[in-house]
C-alpha positions as CSV (number, residue, x, y, z in Angstrom):
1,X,-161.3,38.4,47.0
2,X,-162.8,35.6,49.5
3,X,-160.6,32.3,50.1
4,X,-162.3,28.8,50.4
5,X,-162.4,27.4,53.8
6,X,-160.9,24.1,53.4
7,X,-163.4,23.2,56.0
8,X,-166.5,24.4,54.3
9,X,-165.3,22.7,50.6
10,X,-164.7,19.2,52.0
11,X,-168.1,19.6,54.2
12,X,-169.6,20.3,50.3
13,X,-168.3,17.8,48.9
14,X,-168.9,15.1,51.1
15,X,-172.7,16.1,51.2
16,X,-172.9,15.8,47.3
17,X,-173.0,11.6,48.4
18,X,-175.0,12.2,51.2
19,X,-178.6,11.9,48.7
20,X,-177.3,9.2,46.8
21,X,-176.7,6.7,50.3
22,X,-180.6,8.2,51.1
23,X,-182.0,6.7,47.9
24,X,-180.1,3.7,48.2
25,X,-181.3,2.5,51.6
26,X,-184.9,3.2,51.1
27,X,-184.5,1.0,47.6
28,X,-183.3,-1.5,49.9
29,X,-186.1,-1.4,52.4
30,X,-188.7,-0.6,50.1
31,X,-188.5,-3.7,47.5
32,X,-188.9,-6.1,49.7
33,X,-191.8,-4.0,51.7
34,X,-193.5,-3.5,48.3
35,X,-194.0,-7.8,47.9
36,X,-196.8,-6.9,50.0
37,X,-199.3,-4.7,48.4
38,X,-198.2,-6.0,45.1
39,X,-199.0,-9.6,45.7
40,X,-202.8,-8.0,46.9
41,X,-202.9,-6.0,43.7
42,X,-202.3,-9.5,41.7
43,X,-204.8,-10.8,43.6
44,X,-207.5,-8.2,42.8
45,X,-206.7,-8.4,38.9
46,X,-205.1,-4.9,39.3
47,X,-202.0,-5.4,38.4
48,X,-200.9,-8.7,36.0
49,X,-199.3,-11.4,37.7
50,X,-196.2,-11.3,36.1
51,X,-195.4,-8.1,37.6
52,X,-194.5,-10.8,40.9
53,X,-191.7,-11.7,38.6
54,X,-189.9,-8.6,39.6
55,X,-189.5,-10.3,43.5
56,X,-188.0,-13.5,42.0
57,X,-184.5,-12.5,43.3
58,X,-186.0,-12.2,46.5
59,X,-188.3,-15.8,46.1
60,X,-184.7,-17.1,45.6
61,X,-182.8,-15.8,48.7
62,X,-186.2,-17.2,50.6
63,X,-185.1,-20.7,49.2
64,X,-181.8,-20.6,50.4
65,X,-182.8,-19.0,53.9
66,X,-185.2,-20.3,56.5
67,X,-185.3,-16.9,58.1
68,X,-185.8,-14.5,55.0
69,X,-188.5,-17.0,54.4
70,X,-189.8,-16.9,57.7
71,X,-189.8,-13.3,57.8
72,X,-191.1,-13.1,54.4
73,X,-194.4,-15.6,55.7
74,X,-194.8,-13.6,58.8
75,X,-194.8,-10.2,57.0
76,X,-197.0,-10.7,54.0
77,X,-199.1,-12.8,56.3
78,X,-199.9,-10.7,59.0
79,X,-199.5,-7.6,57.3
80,X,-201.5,-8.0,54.2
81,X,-203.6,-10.9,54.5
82,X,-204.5,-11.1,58.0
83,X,-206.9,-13.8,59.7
84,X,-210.7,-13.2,58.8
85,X,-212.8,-11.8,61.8
């Protein structure tokens, strides 16, 4: 009968995490990156606008921060509404 490497089983189990830390960073960078294309979608009447609701947590921490707002400005600024041509 085969043993278990100790090795190999603590390699298994420390990769049954290793999904879990891969969903949670992207849901941290991709809430605030979705403000974007949502607030363009509220603007076309293709999404309601109390869908923005969902960002209020992030409308708050902008309050309380001159640089999340900053960054905030400068993102869905340039990135979504850029200057006319």
């Amino acid at each position: 009968m085969p043993q278990n490497d100790d090795r190999t089983e603590g390699a298994n189990e420390s990769r049954k995490g290793f999904p879990v830390v891969w969903i949670v960073l992207f849901l941290l960078v991709a809430y605030p990156l979705s403000i974007g294309p949502a607030l363009v979608l509220v603007e076309n009447d293709l999404l309601p606008e109390n869908t923005l609701s969902l960002y209020r947590p992030i409308e708050l921490l902008a309050d309380r921060s001159d640089a999340v707002r900053d960054v905030f400005r400068w993102y869905v600024g340039v990135w979504w509404h850029p200057p006319p041509k």
